[in-house]
C-alpha positions in Angstrom: 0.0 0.0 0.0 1.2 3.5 -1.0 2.5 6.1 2.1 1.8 9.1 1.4 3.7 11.7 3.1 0.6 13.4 4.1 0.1 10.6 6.8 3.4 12.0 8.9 1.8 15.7 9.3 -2.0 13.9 10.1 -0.6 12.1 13.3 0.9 15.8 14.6 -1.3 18.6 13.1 -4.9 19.0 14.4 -6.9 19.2 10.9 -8.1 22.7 11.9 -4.9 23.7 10.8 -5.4 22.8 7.4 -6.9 26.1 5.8 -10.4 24.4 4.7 -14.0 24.5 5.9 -14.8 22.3 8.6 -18.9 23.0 9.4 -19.7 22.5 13.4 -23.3 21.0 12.5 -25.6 20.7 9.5 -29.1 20.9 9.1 -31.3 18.6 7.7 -34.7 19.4 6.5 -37.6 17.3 5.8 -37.9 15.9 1.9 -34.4 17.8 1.4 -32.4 15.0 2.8 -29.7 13.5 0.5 -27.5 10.5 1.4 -25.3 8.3 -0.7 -24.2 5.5 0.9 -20.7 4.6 -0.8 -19.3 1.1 0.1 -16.4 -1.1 -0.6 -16.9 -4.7 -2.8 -13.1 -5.1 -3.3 -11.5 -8.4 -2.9 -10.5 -8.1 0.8 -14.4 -8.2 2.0 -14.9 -11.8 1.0 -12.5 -12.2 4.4 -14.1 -13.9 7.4 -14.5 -12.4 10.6 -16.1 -15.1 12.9 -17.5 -17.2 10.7 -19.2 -14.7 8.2 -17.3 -12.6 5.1 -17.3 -8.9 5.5 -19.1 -8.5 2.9 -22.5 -10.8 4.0 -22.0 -8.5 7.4 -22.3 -5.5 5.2 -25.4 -6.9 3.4 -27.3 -8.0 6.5 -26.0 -4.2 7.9 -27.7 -2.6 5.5 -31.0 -5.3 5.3 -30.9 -3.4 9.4 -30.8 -0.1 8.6 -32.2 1.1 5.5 -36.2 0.9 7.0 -35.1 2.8 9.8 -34.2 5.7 7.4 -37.4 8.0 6.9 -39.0 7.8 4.0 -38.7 11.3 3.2 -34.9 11.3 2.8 -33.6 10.5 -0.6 -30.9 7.9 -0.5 -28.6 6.3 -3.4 -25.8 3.6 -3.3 -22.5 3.8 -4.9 -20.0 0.6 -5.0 -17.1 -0.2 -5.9 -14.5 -3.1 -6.4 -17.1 -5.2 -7.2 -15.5 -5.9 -10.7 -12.2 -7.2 -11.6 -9.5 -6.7 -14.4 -6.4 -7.6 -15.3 -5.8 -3.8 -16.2 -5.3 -1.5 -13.6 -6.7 1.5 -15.4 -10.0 -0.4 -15.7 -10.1 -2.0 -11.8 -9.4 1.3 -10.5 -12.6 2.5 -12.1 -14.5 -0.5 -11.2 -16.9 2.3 -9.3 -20.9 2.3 -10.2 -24.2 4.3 -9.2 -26.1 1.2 -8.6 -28.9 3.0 -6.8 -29.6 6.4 -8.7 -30.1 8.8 -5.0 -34.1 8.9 -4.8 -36.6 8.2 -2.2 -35.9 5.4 0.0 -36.5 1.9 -1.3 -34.9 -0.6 1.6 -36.4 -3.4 -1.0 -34.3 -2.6 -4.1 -31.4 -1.1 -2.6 -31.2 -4.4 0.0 -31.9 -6.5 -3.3 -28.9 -4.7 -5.5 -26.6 -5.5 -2.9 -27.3 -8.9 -2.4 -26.0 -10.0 -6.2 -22.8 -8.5 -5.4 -19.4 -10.4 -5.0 -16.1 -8.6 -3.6 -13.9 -9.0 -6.1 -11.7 -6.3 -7.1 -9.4 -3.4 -6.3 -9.8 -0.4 -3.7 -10.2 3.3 -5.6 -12.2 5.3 -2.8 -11.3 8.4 -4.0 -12.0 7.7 -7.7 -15.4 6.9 -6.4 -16.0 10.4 -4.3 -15.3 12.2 -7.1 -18.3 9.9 -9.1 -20.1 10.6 -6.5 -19.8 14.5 -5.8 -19.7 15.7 -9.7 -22.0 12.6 -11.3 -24.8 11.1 -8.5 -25.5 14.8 -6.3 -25.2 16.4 -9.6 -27.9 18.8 -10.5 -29.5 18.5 -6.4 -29.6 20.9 -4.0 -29.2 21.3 -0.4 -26.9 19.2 1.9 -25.3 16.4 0.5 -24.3 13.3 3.3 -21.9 10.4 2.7 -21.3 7.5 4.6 -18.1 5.1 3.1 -17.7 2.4 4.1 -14.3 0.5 3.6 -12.4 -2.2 5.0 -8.9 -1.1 3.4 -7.3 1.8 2.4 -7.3 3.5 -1.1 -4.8 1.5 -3.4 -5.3 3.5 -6.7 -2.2 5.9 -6.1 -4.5 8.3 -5.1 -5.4 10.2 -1.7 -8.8 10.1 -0.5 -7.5 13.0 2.0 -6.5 15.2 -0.4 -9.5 14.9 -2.6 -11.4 15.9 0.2 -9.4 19.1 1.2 -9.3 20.6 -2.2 -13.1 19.9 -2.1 -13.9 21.7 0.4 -11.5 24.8 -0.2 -14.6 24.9 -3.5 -18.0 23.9 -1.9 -20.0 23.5 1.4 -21.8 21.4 0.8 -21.1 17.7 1.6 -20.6 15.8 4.3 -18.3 12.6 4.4 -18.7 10.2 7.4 -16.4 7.2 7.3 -16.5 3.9 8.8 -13.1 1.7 8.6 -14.2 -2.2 9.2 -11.3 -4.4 9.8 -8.6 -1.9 9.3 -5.3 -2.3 11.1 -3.2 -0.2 8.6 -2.4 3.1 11.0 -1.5 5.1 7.3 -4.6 3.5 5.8 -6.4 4.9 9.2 -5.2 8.4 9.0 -6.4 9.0 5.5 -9.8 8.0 6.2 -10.0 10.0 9.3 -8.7 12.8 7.5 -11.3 12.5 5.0 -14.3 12.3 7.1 -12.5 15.1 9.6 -12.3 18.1 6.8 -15.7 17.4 5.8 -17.2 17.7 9.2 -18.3 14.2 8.9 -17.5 11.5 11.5 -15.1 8.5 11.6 -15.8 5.4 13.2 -13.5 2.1 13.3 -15.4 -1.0 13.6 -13.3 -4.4 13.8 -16.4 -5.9 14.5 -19.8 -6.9 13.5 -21.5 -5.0 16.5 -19.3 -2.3 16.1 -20.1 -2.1 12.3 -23.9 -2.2 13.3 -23.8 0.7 15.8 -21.3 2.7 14.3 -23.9 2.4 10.6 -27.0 3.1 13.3 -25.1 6.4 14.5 -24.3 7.7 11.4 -28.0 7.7 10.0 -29.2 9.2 13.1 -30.1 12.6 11.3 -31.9 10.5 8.5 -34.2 7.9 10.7 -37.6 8.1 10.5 -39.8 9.6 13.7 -41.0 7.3 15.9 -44.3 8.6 17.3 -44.9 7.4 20.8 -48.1 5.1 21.9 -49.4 5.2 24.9 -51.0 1.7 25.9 -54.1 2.2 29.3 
């Protein structure tokens, strides 16, 4: 995996020090809600982690979690890795809008994911650029990402540096991160970075009940209201 020199100043510089916009809160509103969630199919999820591959974890995550989301918020699904070449060119573009961002549909977006096999290489940040100029293009309002990645970016690009230039241009997305089953400190502090100059949140989860409450926390501003009954 590729150090980037970047990963030296992130262990010893606070990222307010980086000269970007970092948003103390943002505010959802009702039918204006847009969330893209952005997940990794590369080889590496087909792993085990007690007795279940990453990847059926992530399937059976997201089977959890997408009813909870109000139906009001419009939600999409980007992944990536999912295909595999001999070419690099080609498997570090192996990035797709599977789920065009549109009202929530836990039936079709569950169902997409389920005919997916990990299978290929790692390009995160290849994939937030898809994702910021092709799937929120033309939409308004605030824009909320959750990746979700078990390795670190392996295209010989920086997910980090993406997101700082990005937000020296626009305020308007959010990037939360969750890292499942990953040990590499560099990989680490360039998906806390990324998630950090956004505003957004970063969670490690190196297990499945970690990956379930760290996904549950992160759609907190999205889940539906739950009106309270009173039983006599």
């Amino acid at each position: 995996m590729k150090k980037f020199l970047l990963f030296v100043f992130l262990a010893i510089i606070p990222v307010f020090a980086y000269d970007v916009y970092t948003p103390k809160d943002y505010s959802y509103k009702p039918d204006g809600d847009k969330l893209l969630f952005v997940i990794d199919f590369s080889n590496s999820m087909s792993e085990y982690i007690n007795n279940q591959t990453k990847a059926n974890q992530v399937k059976e995550l997201m089977s959890t979690v997408l009813p909870q989301i109000s139906p009001d918020t419009k939600v999409g699904l980007r992944v990536y890795g999912h295909t595999c070449s001999f070419l690099a060119y080609n498997a570090c573009r192996s990035s797709e809008l599977v789920i065009p961002i549109g009202y929530n549909d836990p039936v079709k977006i569950a169902s997409a994911l389920y005919n997916l096999r990990p299978r290929g290489m790692t390009p995160i940040t290849y994939s937030l650029k898809q994702a910021v100029k092709k799937d929120f293009n033309g939409t308004e309002g605030i824009k909320h990402i959750i990746l979700l990645t078990d390795g670190g970016e392996n295209c010989d690009e920086s997910p980090c540096e993406y997101a700082i230039a990005l937000m020296k241009q626009r305020r308007d997305i959010k990037i939360d991160v969750i890292a499942f089953d990953v040990e590499n400190s560099d990989d680490l502090a360039q998906l806390k970075c990324t998630a950090d100059v956004t505003g957004g949140n970063f969670s490690e989860a190196d297990t499945k009940a970690e990956l379930f409450r760290s996904m549950e926390e992160m759609i907190l501003p999205h889940r539906k209201e739950v009106e309270a009954v009173i039983v006599k």
